[in-house]
Biopython code that builds the backbone (N, CA, C, O; Angstrom):
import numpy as np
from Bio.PDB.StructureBuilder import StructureBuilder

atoms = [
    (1, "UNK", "N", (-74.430, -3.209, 21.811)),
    (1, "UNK", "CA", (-74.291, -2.711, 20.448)),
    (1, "UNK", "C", (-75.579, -2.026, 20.046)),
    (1, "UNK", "O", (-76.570, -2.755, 20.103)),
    (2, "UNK", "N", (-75.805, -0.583, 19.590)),
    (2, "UNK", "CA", (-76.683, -0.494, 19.274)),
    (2, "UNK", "C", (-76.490, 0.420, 17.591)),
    (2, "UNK", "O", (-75.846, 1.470, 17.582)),
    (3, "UNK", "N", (-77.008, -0.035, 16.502)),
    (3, "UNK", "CA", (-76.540, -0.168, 15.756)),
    (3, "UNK", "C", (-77.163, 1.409, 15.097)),
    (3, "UNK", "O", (-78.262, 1.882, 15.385)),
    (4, "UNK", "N", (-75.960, 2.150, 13.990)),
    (4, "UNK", "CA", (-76.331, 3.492, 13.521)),
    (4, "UNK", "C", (-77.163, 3.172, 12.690)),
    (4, "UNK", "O", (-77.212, 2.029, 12.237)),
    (5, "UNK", "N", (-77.916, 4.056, 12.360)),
    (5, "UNK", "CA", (-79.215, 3.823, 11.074)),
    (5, "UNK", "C", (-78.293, 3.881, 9.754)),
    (5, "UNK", "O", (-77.160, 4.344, 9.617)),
    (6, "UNK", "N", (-79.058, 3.325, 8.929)),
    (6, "UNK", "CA", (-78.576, 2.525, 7.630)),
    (6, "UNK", "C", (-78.371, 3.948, 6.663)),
    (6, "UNK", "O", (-77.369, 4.065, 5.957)),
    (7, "UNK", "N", (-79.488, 5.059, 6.722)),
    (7, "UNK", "CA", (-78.984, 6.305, 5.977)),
    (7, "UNK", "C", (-78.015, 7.831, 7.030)),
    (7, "UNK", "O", (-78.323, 8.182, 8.169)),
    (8, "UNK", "N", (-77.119, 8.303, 6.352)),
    (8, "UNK", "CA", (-77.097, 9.197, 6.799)),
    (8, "UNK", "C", (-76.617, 10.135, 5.826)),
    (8, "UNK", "O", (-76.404, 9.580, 4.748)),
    (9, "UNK", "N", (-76.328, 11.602, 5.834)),
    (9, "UNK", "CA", (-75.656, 12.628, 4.637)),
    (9, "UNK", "C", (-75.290, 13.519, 5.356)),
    (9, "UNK", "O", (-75.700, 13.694, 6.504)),
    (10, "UNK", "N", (-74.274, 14.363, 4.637)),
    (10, "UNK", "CA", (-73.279, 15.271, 5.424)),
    (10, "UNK", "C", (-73.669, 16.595, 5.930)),
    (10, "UNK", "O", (-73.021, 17.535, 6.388)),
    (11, "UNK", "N", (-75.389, 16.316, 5.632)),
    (11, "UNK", "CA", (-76.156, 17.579, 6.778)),
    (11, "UNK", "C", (-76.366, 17.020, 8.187)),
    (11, "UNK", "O", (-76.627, 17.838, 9.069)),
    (12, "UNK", "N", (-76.269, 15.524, 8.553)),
    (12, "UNK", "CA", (-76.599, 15.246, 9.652)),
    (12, "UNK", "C", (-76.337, 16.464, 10.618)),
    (12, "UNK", "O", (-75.356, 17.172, 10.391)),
    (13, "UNK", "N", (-77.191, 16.754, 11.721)),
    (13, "UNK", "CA", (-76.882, 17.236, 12.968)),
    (13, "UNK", "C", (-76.195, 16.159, 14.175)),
    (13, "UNK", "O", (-75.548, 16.626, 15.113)),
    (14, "UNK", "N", (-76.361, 15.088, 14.063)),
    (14, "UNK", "CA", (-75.611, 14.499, 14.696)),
    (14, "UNK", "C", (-74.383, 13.224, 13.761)),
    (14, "UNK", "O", (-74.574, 12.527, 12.765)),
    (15, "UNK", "N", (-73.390, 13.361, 14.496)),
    (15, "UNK", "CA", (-72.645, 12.765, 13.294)),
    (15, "UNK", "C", (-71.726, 12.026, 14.153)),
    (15, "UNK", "O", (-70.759, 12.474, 14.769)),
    (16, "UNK", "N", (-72.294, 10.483, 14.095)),
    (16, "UNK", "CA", (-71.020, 9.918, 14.963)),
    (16, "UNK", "C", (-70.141, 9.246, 14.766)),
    (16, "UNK", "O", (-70.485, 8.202, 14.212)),
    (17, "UNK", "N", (-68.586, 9.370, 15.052)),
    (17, "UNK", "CA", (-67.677, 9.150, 14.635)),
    (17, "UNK", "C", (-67.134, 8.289, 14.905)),
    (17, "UNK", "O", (-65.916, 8.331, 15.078)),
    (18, "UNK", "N", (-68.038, 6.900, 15.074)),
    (18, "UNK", "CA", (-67.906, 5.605, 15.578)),
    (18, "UNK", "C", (-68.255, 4.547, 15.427)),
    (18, "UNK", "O", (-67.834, 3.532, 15.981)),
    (19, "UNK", "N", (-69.904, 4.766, 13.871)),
    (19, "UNK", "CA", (-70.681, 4.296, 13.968)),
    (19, "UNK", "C", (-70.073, 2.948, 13.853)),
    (19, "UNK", "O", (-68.874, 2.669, 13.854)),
    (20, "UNK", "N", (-71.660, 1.722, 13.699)),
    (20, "UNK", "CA", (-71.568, 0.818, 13.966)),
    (20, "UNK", "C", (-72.219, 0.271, 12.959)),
    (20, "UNK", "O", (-73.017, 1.014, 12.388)),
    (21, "UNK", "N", (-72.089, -1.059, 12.483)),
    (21, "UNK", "CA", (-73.240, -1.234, 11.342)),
    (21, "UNK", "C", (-73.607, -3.047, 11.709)),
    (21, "UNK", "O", (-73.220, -3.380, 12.829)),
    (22, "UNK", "N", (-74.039, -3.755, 11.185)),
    (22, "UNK", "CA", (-74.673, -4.786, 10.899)),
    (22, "UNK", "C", (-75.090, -5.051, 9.520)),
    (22, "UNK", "O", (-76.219, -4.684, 9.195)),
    (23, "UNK", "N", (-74.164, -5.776, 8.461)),
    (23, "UNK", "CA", (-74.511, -6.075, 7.230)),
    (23, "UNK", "C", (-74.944, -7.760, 6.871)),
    (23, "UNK", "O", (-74.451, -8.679, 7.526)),
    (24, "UNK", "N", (-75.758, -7.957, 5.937)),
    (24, "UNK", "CA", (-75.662, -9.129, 5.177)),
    (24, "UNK", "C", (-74.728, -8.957, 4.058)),
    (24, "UNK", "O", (-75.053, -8.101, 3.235)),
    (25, "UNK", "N", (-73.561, -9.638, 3.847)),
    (25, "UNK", "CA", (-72.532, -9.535, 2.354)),
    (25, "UNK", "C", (-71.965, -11.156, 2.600)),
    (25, "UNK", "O", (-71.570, -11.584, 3.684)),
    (26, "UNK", "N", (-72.029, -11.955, 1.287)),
    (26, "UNK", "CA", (-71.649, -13.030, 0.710)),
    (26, "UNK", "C", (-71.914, -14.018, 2.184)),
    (26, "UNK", "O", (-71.101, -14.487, 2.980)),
    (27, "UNK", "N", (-73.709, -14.098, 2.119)),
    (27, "UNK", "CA", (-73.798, -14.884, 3.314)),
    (27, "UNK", "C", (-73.898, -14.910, 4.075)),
    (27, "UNK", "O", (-74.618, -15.798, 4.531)),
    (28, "UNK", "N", (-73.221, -13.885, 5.021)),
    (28, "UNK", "CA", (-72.932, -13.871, 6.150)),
    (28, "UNK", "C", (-73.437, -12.423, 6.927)),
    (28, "UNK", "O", (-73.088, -11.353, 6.429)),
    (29, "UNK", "N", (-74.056, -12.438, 7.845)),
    (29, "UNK", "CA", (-74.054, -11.681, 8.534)),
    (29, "UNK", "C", (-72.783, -10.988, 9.220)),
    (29, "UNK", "O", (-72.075, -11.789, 9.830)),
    (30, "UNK", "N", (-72.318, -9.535, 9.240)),
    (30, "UNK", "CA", (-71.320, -9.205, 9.872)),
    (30, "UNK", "C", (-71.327, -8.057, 10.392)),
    (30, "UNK", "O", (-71.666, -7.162, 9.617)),
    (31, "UNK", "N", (-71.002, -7.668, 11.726)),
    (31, "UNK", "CA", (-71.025, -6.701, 12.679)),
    (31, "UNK", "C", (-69.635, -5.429, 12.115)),
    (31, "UNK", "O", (-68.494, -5.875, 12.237)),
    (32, "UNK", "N", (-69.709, -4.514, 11.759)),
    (32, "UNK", "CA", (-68.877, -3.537, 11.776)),
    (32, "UNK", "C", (-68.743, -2.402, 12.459)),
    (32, "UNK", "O", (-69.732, -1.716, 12.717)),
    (33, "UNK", "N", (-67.111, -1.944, 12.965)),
    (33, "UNK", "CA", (-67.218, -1.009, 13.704)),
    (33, "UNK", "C", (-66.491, 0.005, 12.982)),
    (33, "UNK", "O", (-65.423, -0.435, 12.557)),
    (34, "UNK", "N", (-66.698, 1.162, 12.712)),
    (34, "UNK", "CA", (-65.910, 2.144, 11.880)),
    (34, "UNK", "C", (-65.678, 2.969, 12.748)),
    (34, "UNK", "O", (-66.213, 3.061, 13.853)),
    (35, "UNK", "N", (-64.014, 4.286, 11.808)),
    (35, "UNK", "CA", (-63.891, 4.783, 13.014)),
    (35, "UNK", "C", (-63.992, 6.040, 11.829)),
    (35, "UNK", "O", (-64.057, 5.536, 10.708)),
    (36, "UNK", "N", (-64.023, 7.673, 11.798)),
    (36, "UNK", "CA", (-63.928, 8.280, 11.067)),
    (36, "UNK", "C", (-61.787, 8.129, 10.306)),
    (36, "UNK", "O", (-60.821, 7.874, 11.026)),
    (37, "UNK", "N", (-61.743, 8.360, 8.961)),
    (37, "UNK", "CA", (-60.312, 8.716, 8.693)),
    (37, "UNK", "C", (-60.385, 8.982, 7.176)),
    (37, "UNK", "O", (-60.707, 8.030, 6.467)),
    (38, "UNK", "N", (-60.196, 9.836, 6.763)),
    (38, "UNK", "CA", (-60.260, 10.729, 5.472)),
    (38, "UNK", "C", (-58.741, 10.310, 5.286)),
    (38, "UNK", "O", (-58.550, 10.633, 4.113)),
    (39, "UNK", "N", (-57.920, 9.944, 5.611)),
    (39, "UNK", "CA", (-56.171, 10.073, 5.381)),
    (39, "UNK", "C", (-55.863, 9.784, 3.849)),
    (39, "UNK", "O", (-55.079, 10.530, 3.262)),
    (40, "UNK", "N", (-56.539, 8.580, 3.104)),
    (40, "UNK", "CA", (-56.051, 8.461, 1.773)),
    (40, "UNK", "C", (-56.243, 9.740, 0.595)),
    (40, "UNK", "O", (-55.711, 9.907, -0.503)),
    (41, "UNK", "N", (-57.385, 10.649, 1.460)),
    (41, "UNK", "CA", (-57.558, 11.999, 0.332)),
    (41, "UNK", "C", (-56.625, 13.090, 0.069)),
    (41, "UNK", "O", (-55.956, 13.600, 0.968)),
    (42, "UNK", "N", (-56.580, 13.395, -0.954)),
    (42, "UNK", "CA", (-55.167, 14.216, -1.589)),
    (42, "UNK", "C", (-55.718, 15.606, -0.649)),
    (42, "UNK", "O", (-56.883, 15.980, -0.518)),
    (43, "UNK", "N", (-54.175, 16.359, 0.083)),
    (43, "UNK", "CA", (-54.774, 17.148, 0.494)),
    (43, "UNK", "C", (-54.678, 18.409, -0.762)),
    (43, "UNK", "O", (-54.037, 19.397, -0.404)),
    (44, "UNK", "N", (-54.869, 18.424, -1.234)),
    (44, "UNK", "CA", (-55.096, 19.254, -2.428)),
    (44, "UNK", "C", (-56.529, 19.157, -3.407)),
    (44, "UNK", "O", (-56.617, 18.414, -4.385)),
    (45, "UNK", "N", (-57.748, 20.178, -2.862)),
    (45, "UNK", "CA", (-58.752, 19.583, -3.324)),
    (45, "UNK", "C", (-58.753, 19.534, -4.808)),
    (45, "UNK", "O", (-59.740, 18.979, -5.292)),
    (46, "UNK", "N", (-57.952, 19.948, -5.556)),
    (46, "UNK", "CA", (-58.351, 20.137, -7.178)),
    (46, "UNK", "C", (-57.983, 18.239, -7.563)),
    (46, "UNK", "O", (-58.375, 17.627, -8.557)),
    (47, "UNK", "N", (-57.198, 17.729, -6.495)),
    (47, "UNK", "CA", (-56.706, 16.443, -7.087)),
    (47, "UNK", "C", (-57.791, 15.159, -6.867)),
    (47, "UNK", "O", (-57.595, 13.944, -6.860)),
    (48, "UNK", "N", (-58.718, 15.766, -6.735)),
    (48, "UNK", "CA", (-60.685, 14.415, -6.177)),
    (48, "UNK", "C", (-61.270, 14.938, -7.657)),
    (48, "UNK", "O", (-61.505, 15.990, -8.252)),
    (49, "UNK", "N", (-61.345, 13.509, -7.843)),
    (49, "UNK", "CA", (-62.434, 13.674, -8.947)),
    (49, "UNK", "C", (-63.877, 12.399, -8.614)),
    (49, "UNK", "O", (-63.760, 11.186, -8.439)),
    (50, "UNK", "N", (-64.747, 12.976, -8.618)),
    (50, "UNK", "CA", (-65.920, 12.180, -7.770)),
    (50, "UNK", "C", (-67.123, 11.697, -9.125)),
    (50, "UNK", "O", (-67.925, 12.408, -9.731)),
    (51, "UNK", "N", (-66.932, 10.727, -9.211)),
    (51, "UNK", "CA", (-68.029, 10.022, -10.481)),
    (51, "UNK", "C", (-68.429, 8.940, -10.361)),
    (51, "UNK", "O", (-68.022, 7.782, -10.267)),
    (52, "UNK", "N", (-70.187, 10.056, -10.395)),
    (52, "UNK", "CA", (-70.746, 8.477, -10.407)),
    (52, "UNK", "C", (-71.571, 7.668, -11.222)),
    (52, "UNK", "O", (-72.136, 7.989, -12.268)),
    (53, "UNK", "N", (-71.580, 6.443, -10.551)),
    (53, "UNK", "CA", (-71.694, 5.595, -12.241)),
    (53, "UNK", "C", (-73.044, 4.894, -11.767)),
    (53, "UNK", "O", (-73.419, 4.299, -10.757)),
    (54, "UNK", "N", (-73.541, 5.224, -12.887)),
    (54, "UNK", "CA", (-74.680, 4.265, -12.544)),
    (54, "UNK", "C", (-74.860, 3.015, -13.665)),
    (54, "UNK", "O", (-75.418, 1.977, -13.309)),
    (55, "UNK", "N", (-74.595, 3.100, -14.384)),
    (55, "UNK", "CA", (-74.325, 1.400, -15.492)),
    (55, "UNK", "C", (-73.491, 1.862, -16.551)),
    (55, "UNK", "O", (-73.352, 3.038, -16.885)),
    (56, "UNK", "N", (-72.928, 0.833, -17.074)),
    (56, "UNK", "CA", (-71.642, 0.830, -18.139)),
    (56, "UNK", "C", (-71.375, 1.879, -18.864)),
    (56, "UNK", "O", (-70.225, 2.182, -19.181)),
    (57, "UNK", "N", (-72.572, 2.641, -19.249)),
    (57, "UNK", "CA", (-72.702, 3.727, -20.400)),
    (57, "UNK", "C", (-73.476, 5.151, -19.876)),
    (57, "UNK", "O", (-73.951, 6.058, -20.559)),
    (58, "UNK", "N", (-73.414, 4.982, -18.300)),
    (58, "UNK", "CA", (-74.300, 6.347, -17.829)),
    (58, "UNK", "C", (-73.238, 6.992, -16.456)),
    (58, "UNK", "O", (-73.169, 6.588, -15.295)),
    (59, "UNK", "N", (-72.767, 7.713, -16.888)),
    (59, "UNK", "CA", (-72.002, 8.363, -15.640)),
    (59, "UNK", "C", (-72.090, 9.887, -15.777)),
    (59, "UNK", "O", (-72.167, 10.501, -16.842)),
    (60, "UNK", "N", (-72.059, 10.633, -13.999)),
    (60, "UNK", "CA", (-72.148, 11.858, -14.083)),
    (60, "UNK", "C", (-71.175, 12.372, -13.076)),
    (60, "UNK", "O", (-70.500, 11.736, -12.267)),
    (61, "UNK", "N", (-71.247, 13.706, -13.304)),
    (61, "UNK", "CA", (-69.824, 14.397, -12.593)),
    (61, "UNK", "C", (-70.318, 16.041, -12.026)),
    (61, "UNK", "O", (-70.238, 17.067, -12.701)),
    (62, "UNK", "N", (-70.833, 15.931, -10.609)),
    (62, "UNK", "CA", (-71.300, 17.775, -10.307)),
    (62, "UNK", "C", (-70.656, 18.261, -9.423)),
    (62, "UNK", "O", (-70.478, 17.784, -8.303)),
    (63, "UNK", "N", (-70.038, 19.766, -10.069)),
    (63, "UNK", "CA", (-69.098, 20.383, -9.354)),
    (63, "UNK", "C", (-69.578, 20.692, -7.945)),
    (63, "UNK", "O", (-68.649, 21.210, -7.325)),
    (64, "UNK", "N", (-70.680, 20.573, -7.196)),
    (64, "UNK", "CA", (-71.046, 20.612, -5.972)),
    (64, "UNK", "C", (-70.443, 19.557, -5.510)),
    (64, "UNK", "O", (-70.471, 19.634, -4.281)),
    (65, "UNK", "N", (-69.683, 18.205, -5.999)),
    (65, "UNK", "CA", (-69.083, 17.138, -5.179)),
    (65, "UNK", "C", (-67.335, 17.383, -5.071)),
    (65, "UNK", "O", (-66.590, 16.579, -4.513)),
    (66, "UNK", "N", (-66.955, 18.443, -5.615)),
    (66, "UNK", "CA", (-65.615, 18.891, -5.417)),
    (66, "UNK", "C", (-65.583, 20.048, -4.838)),
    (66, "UNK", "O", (-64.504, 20.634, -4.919)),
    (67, "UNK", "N", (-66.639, 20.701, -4.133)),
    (67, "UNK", "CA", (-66.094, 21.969, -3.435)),
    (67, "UNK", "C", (-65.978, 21.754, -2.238)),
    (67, "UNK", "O", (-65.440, 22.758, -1.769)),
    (68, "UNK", "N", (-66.207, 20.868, -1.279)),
    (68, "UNK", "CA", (-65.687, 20.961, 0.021)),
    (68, "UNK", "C", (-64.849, 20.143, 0.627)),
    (68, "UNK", "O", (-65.172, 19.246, 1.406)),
    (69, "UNK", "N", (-63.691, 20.450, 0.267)),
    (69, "UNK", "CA", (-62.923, 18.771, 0.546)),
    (69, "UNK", "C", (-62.787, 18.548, 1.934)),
    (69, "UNK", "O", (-62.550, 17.409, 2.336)),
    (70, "UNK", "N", (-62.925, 19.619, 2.815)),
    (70, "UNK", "CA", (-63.037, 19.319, 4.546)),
    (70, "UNK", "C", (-64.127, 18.218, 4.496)),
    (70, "UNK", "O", (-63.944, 17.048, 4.831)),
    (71, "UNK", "N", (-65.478, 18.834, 3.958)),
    (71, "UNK", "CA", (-66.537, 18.320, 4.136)),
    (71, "UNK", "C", (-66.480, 16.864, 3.596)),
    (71, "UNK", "O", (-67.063, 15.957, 4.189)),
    (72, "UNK", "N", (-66.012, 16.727, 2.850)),
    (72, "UNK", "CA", (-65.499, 14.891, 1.554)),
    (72, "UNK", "C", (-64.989, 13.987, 2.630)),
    (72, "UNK", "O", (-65.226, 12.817, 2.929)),
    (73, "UNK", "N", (-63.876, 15.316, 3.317)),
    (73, "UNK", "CA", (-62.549, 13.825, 4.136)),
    (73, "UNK", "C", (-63.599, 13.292, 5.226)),
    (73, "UNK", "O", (-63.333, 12.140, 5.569)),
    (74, "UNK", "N", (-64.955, 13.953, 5.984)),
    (74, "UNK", "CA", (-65.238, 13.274, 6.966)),
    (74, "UNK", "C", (-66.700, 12.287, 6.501)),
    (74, "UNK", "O", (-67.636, 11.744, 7.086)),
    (75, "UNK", "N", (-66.280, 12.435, 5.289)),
    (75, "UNK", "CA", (-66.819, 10.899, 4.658)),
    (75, "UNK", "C", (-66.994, 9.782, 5.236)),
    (75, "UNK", "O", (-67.927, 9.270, 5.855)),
    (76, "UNK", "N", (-65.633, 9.375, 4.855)),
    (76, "UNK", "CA", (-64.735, 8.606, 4.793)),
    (76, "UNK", "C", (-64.423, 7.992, 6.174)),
    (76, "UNK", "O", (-64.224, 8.644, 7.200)),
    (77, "UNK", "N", (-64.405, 6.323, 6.031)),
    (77, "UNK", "CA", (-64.522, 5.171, 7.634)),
    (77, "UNK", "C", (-63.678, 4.501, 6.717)),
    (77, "UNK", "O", (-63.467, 4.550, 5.506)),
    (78, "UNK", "N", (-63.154, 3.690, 7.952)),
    (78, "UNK", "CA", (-62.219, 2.844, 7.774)),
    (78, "UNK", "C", (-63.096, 1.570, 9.013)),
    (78, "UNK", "O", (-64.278, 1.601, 9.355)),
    (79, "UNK", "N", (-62.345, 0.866, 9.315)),
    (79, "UNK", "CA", (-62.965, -0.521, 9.983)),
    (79, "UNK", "C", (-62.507, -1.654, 9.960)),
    (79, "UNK", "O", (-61.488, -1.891, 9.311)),
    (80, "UNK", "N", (-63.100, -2.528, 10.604)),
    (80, "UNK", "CA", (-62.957, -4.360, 11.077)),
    (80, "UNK", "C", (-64.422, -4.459, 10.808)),
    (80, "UNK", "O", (-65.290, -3.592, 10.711)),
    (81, "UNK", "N", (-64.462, -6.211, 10.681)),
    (81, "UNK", "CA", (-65.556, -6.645, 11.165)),
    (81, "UNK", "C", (-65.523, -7.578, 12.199)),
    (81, "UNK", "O", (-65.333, -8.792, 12.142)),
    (82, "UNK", "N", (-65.745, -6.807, 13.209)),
    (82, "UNK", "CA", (-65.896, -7.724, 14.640)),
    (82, "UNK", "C", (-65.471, -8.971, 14.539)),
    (82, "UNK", "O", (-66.000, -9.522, 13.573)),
    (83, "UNK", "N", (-64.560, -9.825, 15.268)),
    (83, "UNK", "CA", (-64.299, -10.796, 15.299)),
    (83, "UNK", "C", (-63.121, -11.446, 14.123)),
    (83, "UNK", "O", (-62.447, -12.445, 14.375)),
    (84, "UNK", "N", (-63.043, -10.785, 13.004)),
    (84, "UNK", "CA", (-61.934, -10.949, 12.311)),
    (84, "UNK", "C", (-61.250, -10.109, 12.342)),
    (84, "UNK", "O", (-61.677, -9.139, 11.716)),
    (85, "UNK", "N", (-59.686, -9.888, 13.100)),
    (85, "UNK", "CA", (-58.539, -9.639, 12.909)),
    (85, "UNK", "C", (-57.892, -9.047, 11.606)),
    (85, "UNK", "O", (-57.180, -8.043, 11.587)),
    (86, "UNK", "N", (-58.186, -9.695, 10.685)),
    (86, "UNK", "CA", (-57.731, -9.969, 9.293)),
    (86, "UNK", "C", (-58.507, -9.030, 8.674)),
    (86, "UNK", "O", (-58.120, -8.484, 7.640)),
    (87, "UNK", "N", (-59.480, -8.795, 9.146)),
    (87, "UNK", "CA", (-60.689, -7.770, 7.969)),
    (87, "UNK", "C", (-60.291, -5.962, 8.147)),
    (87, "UNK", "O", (-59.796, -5.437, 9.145)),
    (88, "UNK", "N", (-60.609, -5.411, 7.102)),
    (88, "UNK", "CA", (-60.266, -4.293, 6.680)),
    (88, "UNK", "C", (-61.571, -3.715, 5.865)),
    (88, "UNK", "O", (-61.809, -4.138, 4.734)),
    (89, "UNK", "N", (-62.586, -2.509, 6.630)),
    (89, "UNK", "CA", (-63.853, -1.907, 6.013)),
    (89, "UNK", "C", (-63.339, -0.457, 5.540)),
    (89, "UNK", "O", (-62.974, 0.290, 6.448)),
    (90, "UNK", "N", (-63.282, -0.062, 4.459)),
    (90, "UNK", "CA", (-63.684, 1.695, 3.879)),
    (90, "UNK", "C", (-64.570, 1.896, 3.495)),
    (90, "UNK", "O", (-64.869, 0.971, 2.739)),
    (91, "UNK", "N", (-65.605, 2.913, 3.539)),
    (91, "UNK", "CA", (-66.640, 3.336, 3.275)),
    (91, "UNK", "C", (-66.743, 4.838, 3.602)),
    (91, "UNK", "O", (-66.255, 5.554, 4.477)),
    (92, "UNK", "N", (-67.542, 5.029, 2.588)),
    (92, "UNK", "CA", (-68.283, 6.444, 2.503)),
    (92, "UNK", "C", (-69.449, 6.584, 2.995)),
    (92, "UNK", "O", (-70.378, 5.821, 2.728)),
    (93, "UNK", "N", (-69.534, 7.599, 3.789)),
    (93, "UNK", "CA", (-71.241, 7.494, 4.604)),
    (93, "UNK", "C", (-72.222, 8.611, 4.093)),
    (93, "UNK", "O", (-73.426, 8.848, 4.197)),
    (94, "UNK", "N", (-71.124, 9.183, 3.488)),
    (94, "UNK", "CA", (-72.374, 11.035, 3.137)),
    (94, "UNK", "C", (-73.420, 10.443, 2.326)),
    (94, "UNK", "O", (-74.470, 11.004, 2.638)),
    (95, "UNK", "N", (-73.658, 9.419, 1.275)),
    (95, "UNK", "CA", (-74.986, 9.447, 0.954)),
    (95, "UNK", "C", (-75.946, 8.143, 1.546)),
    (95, "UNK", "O", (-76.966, 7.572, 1.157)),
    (96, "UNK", "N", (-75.346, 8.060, 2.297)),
    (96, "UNK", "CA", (-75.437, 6.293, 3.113)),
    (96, "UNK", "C", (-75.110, 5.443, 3.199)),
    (96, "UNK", "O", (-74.025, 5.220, 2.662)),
    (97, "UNK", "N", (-75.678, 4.532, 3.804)),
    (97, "UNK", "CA", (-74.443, 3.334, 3.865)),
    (97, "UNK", "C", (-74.925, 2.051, 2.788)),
    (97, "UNK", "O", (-74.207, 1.061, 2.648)),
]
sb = StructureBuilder()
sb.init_structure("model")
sb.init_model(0)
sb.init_chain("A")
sb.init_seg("    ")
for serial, (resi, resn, name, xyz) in enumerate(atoms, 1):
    if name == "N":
        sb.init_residue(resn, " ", resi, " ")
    sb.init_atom(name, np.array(xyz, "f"), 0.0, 1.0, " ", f" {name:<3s}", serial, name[0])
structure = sb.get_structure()
C-alpha cells in the first residue's frame, strides 16, 4: 500500500484514478481505496450548484465552480474501507482530501 498524498486539485499532472488513503475518523484508523465515478452528476451542467459553506451565516457561490462539468465529474470517488464489506466512501478530491 502506498498511500496518495493528502492534497491534490484538478491541475494535478498526475492524477490517479485509484488513489488510496489512510484516515483517522471516529477512532479508528481506516485504510481506503477509491475508484474514480462522477455517475450521481446531472449530465446537464446548468443543473450543479456548488456552495460553499464555511459557518452557519457565511456561504459563497463562484461561477468558475460551474463551468467545467467534465472537469467536476472527475472529482468525484466512490469507495470501501478495506476490510468492511458493508462500508461505502464518496468524496471529492479537487481541493483535497
Amino acid at each position: 500500500f502506498h498511500p496518495t498524498g493528502l492534497y491534490r486539485n484538478r491541475s494535478s499532472p498526475v492524477w490517479d484514478p485509484h488513489p488510496e488513503y489512510e484516515i483517522n475518523a471516529f477512532g479508528l484508523k481506516m485504510h481506503i481505496k477509491l475508484w474514480q465515478n462522477g455517475e450521481f452528476m446531472p449530465e446537464d451542467p446548468k443543473n450543479i450548484k456548488v456552495t460553499h459553506i464555511f459557518s452557519a451565516n457565511e456561504t459563497l457561490q463562484r461561477p468558475e465552480d460551474h463551468l467545467d462539468h467534465d472537469q467536476l465529474k472527475r472529482c468525484y470517488y466512490k469507495g470501501r474501507v478495506v476490510g468492511d464489506d458493508k462500508s461505502e466512501v464518496t468524496v471529492s478530491l479537487c481541493e483535497g482530501m
